[in-house]
N, C-alpha and C positions, 0 to 999 in steps of 0.2 A: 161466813160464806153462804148468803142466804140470796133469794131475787130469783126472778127470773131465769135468769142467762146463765143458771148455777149447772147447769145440765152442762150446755155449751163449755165450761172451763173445764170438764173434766178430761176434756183433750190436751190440755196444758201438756201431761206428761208425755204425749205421744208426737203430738202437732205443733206444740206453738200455741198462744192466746189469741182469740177468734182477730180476726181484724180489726172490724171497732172495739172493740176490749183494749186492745193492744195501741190503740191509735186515741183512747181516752184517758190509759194512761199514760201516755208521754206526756199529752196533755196538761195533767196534775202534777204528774211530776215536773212539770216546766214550772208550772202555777208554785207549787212549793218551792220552786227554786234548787232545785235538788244540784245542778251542779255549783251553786255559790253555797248551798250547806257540804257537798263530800270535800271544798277548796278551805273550808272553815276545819273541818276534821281533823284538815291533812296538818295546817297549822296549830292546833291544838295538839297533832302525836307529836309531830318534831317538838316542841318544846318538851311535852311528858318524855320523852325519847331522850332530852337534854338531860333532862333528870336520872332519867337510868343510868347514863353514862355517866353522871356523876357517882350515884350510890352504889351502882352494881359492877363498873369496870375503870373505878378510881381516875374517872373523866380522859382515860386511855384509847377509848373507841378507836379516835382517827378517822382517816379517809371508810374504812371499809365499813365501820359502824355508819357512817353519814351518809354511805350509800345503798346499805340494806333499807334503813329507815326511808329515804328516798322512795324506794324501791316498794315498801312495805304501805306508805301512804297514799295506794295512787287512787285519785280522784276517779279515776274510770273506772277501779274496780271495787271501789267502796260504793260508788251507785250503781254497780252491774248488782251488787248483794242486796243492796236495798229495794231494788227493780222487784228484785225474783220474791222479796217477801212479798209486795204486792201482787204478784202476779199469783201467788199460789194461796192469799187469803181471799180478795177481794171478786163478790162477783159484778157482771156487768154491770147491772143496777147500780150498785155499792159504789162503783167507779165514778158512774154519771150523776149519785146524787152528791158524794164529795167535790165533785170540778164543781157542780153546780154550785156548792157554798163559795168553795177558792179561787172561781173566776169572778165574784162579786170585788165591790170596794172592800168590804169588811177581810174577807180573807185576804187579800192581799194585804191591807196594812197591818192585819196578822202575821205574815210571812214575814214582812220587814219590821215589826217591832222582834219578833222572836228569835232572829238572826244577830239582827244588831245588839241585842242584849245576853246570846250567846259570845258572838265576839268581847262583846265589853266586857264579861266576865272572865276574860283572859286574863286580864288584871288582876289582878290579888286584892290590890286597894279596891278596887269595885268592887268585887266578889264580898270585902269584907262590910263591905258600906250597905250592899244591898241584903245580907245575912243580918246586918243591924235593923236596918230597915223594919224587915219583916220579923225581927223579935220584937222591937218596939209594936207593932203591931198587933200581933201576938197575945203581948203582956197585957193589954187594955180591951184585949179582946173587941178589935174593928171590925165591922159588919164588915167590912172592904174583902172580906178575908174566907166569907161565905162564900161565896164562887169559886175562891181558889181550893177551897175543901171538895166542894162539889165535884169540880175538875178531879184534882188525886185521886179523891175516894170511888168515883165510878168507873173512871178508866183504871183502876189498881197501880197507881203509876209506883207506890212505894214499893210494893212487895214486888212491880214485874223489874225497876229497876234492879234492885238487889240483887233479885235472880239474876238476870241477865249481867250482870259486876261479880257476879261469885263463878258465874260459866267463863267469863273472859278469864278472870283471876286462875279459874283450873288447866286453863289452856294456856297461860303463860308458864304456870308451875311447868305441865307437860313438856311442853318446848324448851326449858329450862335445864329437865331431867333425859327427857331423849338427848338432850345437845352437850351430855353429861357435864352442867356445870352444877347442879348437885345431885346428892342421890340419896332419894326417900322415897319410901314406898308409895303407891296409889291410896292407902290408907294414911299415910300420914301425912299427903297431901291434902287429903279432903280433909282429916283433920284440923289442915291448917286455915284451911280455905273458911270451916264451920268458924273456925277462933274470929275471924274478923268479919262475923253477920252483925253481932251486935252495935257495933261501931259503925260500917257500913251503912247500915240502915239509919243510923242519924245522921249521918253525914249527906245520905241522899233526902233524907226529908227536909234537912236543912238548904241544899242546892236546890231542890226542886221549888221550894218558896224563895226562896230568894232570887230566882229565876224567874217566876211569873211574877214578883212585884216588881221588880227591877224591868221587865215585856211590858206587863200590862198596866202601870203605874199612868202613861198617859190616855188610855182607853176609856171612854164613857162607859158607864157602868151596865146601861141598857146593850152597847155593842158587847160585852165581855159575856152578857147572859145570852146574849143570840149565840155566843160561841158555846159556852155552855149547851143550850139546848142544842145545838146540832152536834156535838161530842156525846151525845144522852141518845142520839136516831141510832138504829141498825147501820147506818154507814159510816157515821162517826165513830161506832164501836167496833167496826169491821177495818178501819182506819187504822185504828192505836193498834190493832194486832198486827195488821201489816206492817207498821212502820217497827214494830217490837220484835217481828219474824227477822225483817228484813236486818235489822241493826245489830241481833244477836247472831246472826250468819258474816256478818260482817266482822264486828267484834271479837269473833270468837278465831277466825283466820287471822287477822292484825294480831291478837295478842300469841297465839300459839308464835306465829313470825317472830315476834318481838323474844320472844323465848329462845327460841333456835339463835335469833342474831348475839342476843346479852352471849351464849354458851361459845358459838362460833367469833364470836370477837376477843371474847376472855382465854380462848384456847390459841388466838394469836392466828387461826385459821381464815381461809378464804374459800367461797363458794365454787 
């Protein structure tokens, strides 16, 4: 939260984001496409969501499970969360040298490779093709693969995702244990929560490469380093914390939700 217009945000909590602040990032957030990612989301929970109902309530949900999750996935309110991390990290400056990169060619075909190869890792078969991919890669140690280091390693994308996957995971536990469908202490949920960092953490460093080669596999290598240096600026870096505020405020209400709903459907209840 640095620039200029850093004074001016500190009204956020009282007023509202100044006018241009506020009208730069709609902006960005158009440019990122934020309502065709919170529509990508919502289709990724409902299937994880298929999965709960399978493991956690012997594929019994029914109508009132298919309407919680409905309910729980809404595109309007997963960028209302994502809005406010930006709004409460980024300052003006910060705003206007981001649009500057994402109103270019380059950031846009950024948005649409990184989407499309979200989506496509819906698949499992992709998922598994492009984790191959990038171990092949890997194993021969491909320069191709310095940029992708670069990326992780300066935005911390491993350690802030895990966090952010171990705060959802606590909030689903929570929602779980309020909505008494089991019952363990806050101790021996965080305990449990500690038991699967280890695993977690490969598992994301695994997704997280196998997600930029599977993005940026058709990308010239001078455009991927432009992206590079502008993830390296103060606003780049001002970026990933917004999109990382914004997603674990989001995250963290979806999965508590999903917690209450697995308890309230398994107890045969309705809201």
């Amino acid at each position: 939260m640095r620039g200029l217009a850093f004074s001016l945000m500190l009204a956020v909590t009282c007023w509202g984001v100044p006018v241009w602040a506020d009208a730069r990032l709609t902006v960005l957030l158009d440019r990122l496409r934020l309502d065709e990612v919170t529509q990508l989301y919502r289709d990724e929970g409902i299937a994880y969501a298929s999965t709960l109902n399978d493991d956690m309530l012997d594929g019994q949900g029914g109508g009132f499970w298919e309407t919680q999750v409905s309910r729980i996935y809404d595109p309007q309110v997963m960028g209302e969360h994502i809005r406010a991390g930006f709004e409460e990290t980024m300052s003006d400056a910060e705003l206007a040298a981001a649009l500057l990169f994402y109103d270019s060619a380059l950031g846009d075909r950024l948005v649409s490779l990184e989407n499309a190869a979200r989506t496509a890792m819906m698949d499992e078969d992709v998922e598994e093709a492009a984790l191959a991919a990038y171990k092949a890669l890997r194993a021969k140690d491909d320069p191709s693969l310095e940029a992708l280091d670069a990326l992780v390693a300066d935005a911390d994308l491993v350690d802030r995702n895990v966090a952010a996957a171990m705060s959802s995971n606590l909030s689903f536990y929570q929602g779980l244990s309020e909505g008494k469908y089991l019952s363990l202490s806050a101790d021996a949920i965080l305990n449990e929560i500690w038991s699967q960092e280890e695993t977690l953490r490969r598992e994301t460093e695994d997704w997280l490469y196998s997600y930029f080669v599977l993005a940026y596999q058709s990308l010239p290598p001078e455009d991927l380093q432009l992206y590079v240096r502008f993830s390296q600026t103060e606003a780049g870096r001002s970026m990933t914390r917004a999109l990382f505020a914004g997603h674990d405020r989001m995250y963290r209400a979806i999965s508590y939700a999903l917690g209450r709903a697995v308890a309230l459907s398994a107890a045969g209840s309705t809201l």
